[in-house]
Every structure is written in structure tokens, then in C-alpha cells.
C-alpha positions in Angstrom: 49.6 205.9 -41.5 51.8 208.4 -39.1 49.8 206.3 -35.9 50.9 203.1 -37.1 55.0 204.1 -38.0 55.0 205.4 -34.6 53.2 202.6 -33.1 55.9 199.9 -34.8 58.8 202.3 -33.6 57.2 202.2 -29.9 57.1 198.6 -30.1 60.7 198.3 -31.7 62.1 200.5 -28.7 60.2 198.3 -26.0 61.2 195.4 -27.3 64.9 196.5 -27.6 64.7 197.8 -24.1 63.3 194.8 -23.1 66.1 193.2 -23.9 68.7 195.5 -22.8 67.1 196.1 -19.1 66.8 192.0 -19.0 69.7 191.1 -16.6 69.6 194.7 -14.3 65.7 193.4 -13.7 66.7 189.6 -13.0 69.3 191.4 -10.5 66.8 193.8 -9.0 64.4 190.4 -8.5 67.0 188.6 -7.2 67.6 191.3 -5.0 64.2 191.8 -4.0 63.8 188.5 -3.1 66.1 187.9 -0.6 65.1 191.7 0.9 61.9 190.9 1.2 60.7 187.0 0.2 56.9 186.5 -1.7 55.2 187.1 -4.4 57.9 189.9 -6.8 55.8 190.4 -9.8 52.9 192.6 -9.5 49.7 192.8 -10.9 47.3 196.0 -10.3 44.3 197.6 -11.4 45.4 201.3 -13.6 42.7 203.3 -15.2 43.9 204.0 -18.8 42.6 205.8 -22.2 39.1 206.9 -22.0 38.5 205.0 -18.3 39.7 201.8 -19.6 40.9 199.9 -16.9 44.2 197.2 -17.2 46.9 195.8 -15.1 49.9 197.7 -15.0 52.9 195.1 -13.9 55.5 196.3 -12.0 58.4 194.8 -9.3 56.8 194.7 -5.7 59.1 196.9 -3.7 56.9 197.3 -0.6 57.4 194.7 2.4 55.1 191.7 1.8 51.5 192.6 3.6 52.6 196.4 4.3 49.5 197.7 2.3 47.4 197.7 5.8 45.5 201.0 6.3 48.9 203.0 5.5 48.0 206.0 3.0 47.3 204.6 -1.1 50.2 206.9 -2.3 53.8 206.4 -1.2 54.6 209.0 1.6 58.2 210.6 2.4 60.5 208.2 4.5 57.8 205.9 3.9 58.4 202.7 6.5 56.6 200.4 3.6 59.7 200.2 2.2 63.2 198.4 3.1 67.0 200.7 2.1 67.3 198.2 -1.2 63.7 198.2 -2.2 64.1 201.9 -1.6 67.0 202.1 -4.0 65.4 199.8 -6.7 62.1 202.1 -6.6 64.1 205.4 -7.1 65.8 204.2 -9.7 62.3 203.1 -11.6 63.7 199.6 -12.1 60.4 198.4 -10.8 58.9 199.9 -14.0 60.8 197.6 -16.3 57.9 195.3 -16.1 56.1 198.2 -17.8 58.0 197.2 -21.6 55.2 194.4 -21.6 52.1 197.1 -21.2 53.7 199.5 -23.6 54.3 196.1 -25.9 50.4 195.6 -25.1 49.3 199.1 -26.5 48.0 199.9 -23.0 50.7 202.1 -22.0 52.8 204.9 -23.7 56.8 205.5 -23.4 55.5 209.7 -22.1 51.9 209.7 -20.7 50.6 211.0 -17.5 51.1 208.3 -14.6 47.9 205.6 -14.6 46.3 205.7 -11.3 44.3 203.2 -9.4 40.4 203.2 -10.1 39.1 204.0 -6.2 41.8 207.7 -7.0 39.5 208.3 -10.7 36.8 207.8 -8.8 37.4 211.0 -6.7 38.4 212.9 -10.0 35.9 216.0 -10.4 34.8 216.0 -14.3 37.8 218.7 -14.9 40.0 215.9 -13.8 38.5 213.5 -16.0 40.0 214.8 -19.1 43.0 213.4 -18.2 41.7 210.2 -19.1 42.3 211.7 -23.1 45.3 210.4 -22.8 47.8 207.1 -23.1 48.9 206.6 -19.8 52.9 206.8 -20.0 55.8 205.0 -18.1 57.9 208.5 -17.7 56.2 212.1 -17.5 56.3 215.3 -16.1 54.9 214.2 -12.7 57.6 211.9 -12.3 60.4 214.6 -12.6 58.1 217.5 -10.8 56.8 215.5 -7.9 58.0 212.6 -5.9 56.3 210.8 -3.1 53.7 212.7 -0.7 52.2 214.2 -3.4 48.0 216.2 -3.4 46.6 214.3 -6.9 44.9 217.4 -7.4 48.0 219.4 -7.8 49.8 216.3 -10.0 46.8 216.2 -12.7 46.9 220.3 -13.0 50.3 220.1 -13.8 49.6 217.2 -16.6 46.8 218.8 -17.9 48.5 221.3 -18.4 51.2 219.4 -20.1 49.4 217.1 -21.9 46.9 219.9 -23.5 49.8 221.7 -24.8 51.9 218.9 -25.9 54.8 219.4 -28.5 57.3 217.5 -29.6 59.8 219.8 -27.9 58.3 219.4 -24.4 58.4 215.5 -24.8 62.2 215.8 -25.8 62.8 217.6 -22.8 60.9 214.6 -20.6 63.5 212.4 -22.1 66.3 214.7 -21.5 65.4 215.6 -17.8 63.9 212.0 -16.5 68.0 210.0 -16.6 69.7 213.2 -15.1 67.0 213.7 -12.3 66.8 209.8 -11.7 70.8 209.6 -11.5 70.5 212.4 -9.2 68.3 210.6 -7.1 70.7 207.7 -7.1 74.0 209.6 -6.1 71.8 211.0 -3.1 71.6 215.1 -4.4 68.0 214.9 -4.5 65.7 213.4 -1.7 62.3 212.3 -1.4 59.9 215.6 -1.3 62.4 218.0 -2.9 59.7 218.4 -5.6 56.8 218.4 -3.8 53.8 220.6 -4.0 55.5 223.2 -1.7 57.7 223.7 -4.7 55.5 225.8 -6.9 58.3 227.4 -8.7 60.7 224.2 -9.2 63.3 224.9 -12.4 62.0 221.6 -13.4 58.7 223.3 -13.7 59.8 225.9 -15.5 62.2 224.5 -18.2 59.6 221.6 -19.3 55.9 223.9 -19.6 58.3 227.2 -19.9 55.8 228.6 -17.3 55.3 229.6 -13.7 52.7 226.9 -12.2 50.1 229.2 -10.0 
């Protein structure tokens, strides 16, 4: 009975948010369009609960046909993207499309980040068990690492959130994700600040309450 209060809540919230985030996202299209013209709305494969795999939406920030042989994860300074698709990724206003996944049951508001199935593929059987989980559209990783990240190094630090989840730590996720994303949008944070190199980040420490080793 506590799943399914929670799981109406969840779906009240994404739908409210949904509604509320509705003309910032038909900005941010607009935006995007005339940045970069094509195809805006994305589709692509994520690997979910239990290895179940789904299609994550998402606004396309990259330059139309930039994929190419360029690295699968988003790289400091990465030339895939223009200054305004730049801006509209830091800010996570290419996520909004994610309401409709949450909406769908597929996706969680706090979850570890859903990767693409050729990434799982590589994931030793340690690895693995973060498939125990609802993928979420904010997380630790988000506030602890930005682009140019080692995989490895992302799922230790949400396994090790994720096993020792409280109620507490997720408030703290909420608290955290608006003042490190408006920090990234007034410029006092840039890309790579918390990277791997940053083993004892504060952000690290206030969320797990824990050095990371």
C-alpha cells in the first residue's frame, strides 16, 4: 500500500512539473532549433530495473550528425556542442522530456543515471547490481561528477549510495541538485570541477557523510 501512495505522489509531482516546466521547454526547443536545425526530440536506448531496456526522451543538444567516432560520454569543452546547447544541457532542461518516463513508471525522480546498453555490457557482475535499482532523473552522480567521467568510478560512488539509501541522503540530493545546477549557470562551477580527480569533493562528503577511497 506504501508503493502505490508513493507511486500516485510521483505521478502527481511529474505531472505538475510537467506542467510547470511546459513554456521554459517550448523556449529551450525553440532555441535549439534555430542553434542547431533537425530532428529536437530524442529517443535512445537506457538500460533500466533489472536490465530492462527503454527509451529515455530527452532534448538533442548535440550538433545534428556530431555522434561520429567522438567518445559515447560527453567530454570537457566538448566541440559536440554549440554555447546555447551548452547552456540548455547544464541547466538539465534537456531532461524535462524525462516527466513522461517517470509518468511511464520507467524512471524515478532520485535513481542512479540510466546508461546505454553497449556501457552495461562492459559492467563486471559487481557493477551489475546497479541494475537493483529505478533509474532516476537527478542523483548523486549528477552533483559529484560532470562530463569526462571513468563509469567505473560513477557506479562505486552509486552503489554506494544506493545500498545505503535513507530518506535523509535523498533529501540532501534535492537540496544540493538546484544550488549546484544554479551554480553552474552563474559560471562558479565548470565542466570537470567534480571529476574523478576530486576524490575528496565536499559534495562527496555531505551527501554519503564519507570519504570516497
Amino acid at each position: 500500500m506504501k508503493n502505490v501512495i508513493l507511486r500516485i505522489i510521483e505521478i502527481i509531482i511529474a505531472l505538475l512539473l510537467m506542467i510547470i516546466t511546459a513554456p521554459l521547454f517550448l523556449l529551450a526547443v525553440i532555441v535549439a532549433m534555430v542553434d542547431s536545425p533537425g530532428k529536437i526530440l530524442l529517443k535512445q536506448d537506457r538500460v533500466g530495473k533489472n536490465g530492462k531496456v527503454f527509451k529515455l526522451f530527452k532534448l538533442r543538444t548535440m550538433k545534428k550528425g556530431a555522434n561520429g567516432d567522438l567518445p559515447m560520454h560527453t567530454q570537457v569543452n566538448d566541440p559536440r556542442f554549440s554555447p546555447v546547447c551548452r547552456f540548455i544541457r547544464s541547466t538539465c532542461i534537456d531532461e524535462i522530456p524525462q516527466f513522461w518516463n517517470i509518468l511511464k513508471g520507467e524512471m524515478t525522480f532520485i535513481g542512479p543515471r540510466p546508461e546505454r546498453p553497449p556501457i552495461v555490457e562492459a559492467y563486471t557482475e559487481r557493477q551489475r547490481d546497479i541494475l537493483n535499482f529505478t533509474p532516476g532523473l537527478f542523483g548523486i552522480s549528477q552533483l559529484v561528477f560532470r562530463e569526462g567521467v571513468v563509469v567505473s568510478e560513477k557506479i562505486d560512488v552509486e552503489l554506494q549510495y544506493y545500498e545505503n539509501r535513507t530518506i535523509w541522503k535523498d533529501s540532501k540530493i534535492l537540496f544540493y541538485t538546484p544550488i549546484v545546477l544554479l551554480a553552474h549557470v552563474a559560471g562558479k562551477v565548470r565542466p570537470g570541477k567534480f571529476s574523478t580527480n576530486h576524490k575528496h569533493s565536499w559534495l562527496k562528503r555531505a551527501i554519503l557523510g564519507q570519504e570516497i577511497s
